[in-house]
N, C-alpha and C positions, 0 to 999 in steps of 0.2 A: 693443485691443486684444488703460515698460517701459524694459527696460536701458539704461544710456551704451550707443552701438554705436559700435564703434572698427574703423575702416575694415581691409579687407582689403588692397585695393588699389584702385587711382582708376578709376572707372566710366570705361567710353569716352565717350567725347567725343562729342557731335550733330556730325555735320556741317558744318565750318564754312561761310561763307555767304560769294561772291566780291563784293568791290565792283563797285559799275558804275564802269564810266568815264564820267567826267567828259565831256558834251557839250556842243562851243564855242557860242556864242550863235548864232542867226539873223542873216545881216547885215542883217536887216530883223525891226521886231519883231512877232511874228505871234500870233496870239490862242490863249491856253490849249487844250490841247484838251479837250474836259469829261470832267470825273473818271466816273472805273467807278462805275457805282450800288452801294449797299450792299447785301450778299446780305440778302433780307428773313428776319428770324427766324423765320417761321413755313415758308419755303422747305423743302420736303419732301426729305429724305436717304434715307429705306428707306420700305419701304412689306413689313411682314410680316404674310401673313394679314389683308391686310387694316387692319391695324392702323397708324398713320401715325408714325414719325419725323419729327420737325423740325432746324432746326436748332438753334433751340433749347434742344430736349433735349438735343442735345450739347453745346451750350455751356454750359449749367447742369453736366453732368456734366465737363464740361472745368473751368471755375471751382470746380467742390467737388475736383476732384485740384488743384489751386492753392494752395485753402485748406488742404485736409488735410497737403500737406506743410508748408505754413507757409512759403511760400518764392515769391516772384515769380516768375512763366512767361515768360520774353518771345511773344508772339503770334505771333512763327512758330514756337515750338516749340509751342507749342500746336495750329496749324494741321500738324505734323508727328502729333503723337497724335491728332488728331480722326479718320480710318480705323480704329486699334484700338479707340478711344471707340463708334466709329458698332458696330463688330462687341460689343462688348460690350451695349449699348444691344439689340441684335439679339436676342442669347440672351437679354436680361433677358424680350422679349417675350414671348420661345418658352416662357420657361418660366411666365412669369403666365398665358400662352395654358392650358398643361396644368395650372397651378392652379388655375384657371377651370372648365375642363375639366371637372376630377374635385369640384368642388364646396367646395375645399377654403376656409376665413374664416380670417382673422387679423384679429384686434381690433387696434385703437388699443392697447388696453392694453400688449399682445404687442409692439407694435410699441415703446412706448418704455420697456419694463423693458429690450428689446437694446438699446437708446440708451444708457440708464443703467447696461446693465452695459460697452460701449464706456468712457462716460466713466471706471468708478471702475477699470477694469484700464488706463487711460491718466492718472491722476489727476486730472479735470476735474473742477470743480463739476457739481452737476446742473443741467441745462440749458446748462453750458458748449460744447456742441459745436454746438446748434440757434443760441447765440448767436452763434457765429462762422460761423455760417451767413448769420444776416440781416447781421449788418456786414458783411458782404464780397459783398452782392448775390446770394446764390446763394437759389435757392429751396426754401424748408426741403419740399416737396412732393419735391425731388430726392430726397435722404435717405432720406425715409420710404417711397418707391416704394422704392428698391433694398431696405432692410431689409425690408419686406413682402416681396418677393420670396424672397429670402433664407431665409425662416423658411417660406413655403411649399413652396419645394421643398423642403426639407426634410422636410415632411409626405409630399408627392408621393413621395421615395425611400424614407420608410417603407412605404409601400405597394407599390411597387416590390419592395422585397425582405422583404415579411411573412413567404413563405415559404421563398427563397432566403436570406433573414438568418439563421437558425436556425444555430449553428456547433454540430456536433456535438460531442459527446466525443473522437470520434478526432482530431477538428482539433486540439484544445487538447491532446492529448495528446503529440503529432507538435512543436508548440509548445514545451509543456513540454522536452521532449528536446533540443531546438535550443538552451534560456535554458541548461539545464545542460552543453548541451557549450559551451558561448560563456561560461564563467564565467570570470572574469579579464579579458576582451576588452574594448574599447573600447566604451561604447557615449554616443551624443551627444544633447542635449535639442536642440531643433528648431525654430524656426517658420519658415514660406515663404510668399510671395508668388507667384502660378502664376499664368502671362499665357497663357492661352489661344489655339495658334497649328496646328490641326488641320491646314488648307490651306495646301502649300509655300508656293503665291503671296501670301500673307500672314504669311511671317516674318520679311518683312524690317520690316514697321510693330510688328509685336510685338516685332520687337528694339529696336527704336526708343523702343518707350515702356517695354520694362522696364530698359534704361538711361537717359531719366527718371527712374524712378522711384529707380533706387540715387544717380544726382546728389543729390536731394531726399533720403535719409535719410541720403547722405554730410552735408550742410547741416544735418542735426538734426532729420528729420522724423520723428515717432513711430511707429516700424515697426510696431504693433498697429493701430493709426488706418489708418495707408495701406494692411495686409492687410486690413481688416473694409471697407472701401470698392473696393477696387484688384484684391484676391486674387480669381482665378474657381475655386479648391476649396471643400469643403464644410467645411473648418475659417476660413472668412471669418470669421466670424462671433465668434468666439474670438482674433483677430486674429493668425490663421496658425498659430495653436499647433500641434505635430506631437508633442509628448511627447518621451519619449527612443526612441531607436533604436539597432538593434543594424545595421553595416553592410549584412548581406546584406537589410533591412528598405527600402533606398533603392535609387533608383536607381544604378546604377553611378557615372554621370558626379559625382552627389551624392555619394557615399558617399567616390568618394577626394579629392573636395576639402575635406568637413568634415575629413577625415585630418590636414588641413594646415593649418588654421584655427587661429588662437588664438581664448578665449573673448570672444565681444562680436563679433567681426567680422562684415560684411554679405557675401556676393559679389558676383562681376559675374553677368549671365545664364546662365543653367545650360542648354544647348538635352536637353529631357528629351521623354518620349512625349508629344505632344498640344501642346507648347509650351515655356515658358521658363520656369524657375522659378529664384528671388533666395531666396537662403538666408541665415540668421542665424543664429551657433553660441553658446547662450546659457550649457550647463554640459557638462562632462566626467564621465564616471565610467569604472569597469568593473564591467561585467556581475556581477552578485549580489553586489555590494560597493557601500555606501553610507552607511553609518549616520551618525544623525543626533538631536539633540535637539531634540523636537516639544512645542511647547507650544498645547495647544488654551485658546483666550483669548475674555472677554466685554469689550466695549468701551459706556460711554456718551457719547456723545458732545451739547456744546453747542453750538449756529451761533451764529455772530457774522451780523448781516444785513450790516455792511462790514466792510471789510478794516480788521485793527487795524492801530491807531499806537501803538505801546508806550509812546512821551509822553503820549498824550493818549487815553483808553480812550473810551468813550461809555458810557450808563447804563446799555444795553442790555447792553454786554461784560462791565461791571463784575458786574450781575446772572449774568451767565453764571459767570464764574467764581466767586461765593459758592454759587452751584447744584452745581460742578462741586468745591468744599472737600466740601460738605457730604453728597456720593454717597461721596467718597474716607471721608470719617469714620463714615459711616452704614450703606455697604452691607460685607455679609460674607457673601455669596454672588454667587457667577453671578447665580441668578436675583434676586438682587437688582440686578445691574448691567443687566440686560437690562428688568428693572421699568423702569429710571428713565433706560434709553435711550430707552425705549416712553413715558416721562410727558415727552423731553424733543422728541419730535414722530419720532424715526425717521429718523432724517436721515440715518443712515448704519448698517448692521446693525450688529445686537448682537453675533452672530458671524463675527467676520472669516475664519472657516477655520482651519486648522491649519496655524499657525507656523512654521517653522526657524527655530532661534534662532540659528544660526552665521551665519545671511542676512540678519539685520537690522544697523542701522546702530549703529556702537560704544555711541555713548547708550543708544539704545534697549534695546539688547543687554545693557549693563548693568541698566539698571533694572529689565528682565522677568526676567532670569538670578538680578535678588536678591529677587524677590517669592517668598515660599513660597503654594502655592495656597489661594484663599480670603481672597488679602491685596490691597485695592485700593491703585491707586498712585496717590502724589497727583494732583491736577489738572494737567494739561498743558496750558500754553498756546500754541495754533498760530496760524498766520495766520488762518486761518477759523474757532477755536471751542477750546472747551477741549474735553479728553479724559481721560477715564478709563479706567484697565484693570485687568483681574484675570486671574491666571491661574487656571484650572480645573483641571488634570493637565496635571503633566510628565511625559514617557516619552519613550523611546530607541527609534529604528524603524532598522529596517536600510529605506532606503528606495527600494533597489533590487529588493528581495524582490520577486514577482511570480505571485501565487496564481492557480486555474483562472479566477475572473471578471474579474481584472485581461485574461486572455490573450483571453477571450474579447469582450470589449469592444475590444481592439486589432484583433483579428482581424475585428471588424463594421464599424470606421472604416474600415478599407483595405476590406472589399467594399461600402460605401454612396459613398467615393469612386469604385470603380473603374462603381462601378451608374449615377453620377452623368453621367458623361463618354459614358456608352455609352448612354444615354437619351437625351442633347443631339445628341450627332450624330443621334439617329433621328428627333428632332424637326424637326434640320434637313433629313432625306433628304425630309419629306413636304411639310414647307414649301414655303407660295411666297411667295416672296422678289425683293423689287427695290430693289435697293441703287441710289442714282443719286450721281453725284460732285457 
């Protein structure tokens, strides 16, 4: 990756699909005529640089958008998304081509710390996403190619803009002057899903599949999940995240429709530069107004290896939770809760990051709001394990403030996107390319 998202308005409708008419019998009975052979899976769809598309590969990448939304395709809509799939499939080449290119490795390792951080900003166990990979027939090789990709270009646009990245002082200064004239003014927290649709004659398949895509998270599909899979921006990977924004920050067509958004809502397709982009309006504020109570927290955490039955514990749980008493009575620091998350295997970090305590859930909100810091709270027991927490320091942040390195770090995202977009088209100008239907 997240939120309930509470519809804006009903995604357009696919196409609907004309019966045939009914044809009367032969007055004589005449012999079948034999069925169309099965398009074979390895039957070749693009050919880039050389490099081979199957079909395959598209239908594996077809079945992982199936799964990720959580939600049954019928087959002809799916054969309606296979030309945006095949065009996606495309770039993915172009751009392993240039990470190849430039020499660039990403480790196994690389590749499933982004897995496991997918899962814990989408709440999955770990390994929960590769598992719903293999039940549903998709090939867990899909996955891991596209996040390989992902994280190398990445590398690739570092380099790209080593020297072009540099934001000066007058940038942030120019900056600076915009946040303090825009104080009071709306400004909106973000994520998006961006359907890449460069060439007219392919807008009409990108409309196609990014109202799919709003069907699917109208139905419940986790909007972090479908942007870290679905999304062709450089915040995939984050699942869509965009931060907060000040209007002149968006595009136009964006900016006056989050205007009108309540919070949680998804849109329909946005047609913006390059393609389509599905927007979600997650928080509100105004510009240099935010404050908030932040609590930075250590957590230990016990796994259950199953899921409890609160009738019925197992030896294993019961031992958890006299582990998970005995952190509560024993430890009296941080670093002791981080000790004895570290002696309890790592399961899940010792620091969660830094709080809002107005954002968490009433429970919760209570029980951390009465911890004074350096005081563990008892044991908690969840469906997958007990839990421990402590708070370290309370403080009040106005969390809309916005210092020279905050500006200047927004200011490198919008030039490593915009670096992003303008690189792929030049890869596609040199490319050779043969797309077959």
């Amino acid at each position: 990756m997240r939120p309930l998202l509470i519809t804006l308005c009903l995604a357009a409708a696919l196409p609907a699909y004309a019966a045939s008419k009914a044809v009367p019998p032969p007055p004589k009975p005449a012999a079948a005529p034999p069925s169309a052979p099965a398009e074979p899976a390895d039957g070749i769809i693009a050919v880039v640089n050389g490099d081979v598309i199957t079909r395959a590969d598209v239908d594996n990448r077809a079945r992982l958008f199936a799964l990720t939304t959580g939600q049954p395709i019928a087959p002809e809509t799916l054969k309606l998304l296979r030309p945006q799939i095949t065009r996606q499939l495309i770039d993915d080449r172009l751009e392993m081509q240039e990470i190849q290119h430039r020499k660039i490795a990403v480790t196994d390792a690389e590749v499933a710390k982004a897995i496991g951080e997918i899962e814990q900003r989408n709440h999955l166990p770990s390994g929960g996403l590769q598992d719903k990979l293999s039940g549903q027939g998709v090939s867990r090789s899909t996955l891991i190619a596209q996040i390989r990709t992902q994280l190398g270009w990445t590398r690739v646009l570092r380099q790209e803009i080593s020297e072009r990245g540099r934001i000066s002082p007058g940038e942030i200064t120019v900056q600076e002057k915009l946040f303090h004239d825009d104080q009071g003014k709306p400004q909106y927290k973000l994520a998006d899903i961006f359907v890449a649709a460069e060439d007219p004659a392919h807008l009409n398949d990108a409309r196609k599949f990014a109202d799919t895509v709003i069907q699917q998270l109208h139905a419940g599909a986790p909007f972090g999940i479908v942007a870290a899979e679905f999304s062709q921006s450089q915040t995939a990977l984050e699942g869509g995240e965009l931060g907060w924004k000040r209007p002149d920050q968006l595009d136009p067509a964006v900016a006056r429709l989050v205007s009108e958004m309540p919070v949680g809502a998804v849109s329909n397709p946005v047609r913006v530069a390059g393609g389509f982009d599905v927007v979600t309006l997650q928080e509100k504020r105004l510009v240099g107004t935010d404050l908030a109570n932040v609590l930075t927290l250590r957590q230990a955490f016990y796994p259950f290896a199953t899921a409890l039955d609160p009738q019925n514990p197992t030896p294993e749980q019961r031992k958890a939770l006299l582990d998970g008493q005995a952190t509560s009575k024993n430890a009296h620091s941080c670093d002791d809760i981080e000790t004895a998350n570290k002696a309890a295997g790592g399961h899940r970090p010792a620091d969660p990051g830094a709080v809002r305590l107005e954002r968490l859930s009433g429970p919760m909100q209570s029980l951390l709001g009465g911890l004074a810091p350096g005081q563990a709270s008892k044991a908690l027991v969840t469906n997958d394990g007990i839990l421990v927490v402590m708070v370290c320091k309370r403080e009040q942040r106005n969390m809309a403030a916005m210092g020279r390195d905050d500006i200047a770090n927004q200011l490198l995202e919008e030039r490593v996107e915009l670096s992003s977009r303008q690189l792929q088209q030049d890869l596609k100008r040199r490319a050779l390319i043969d797309q077959r239907t």
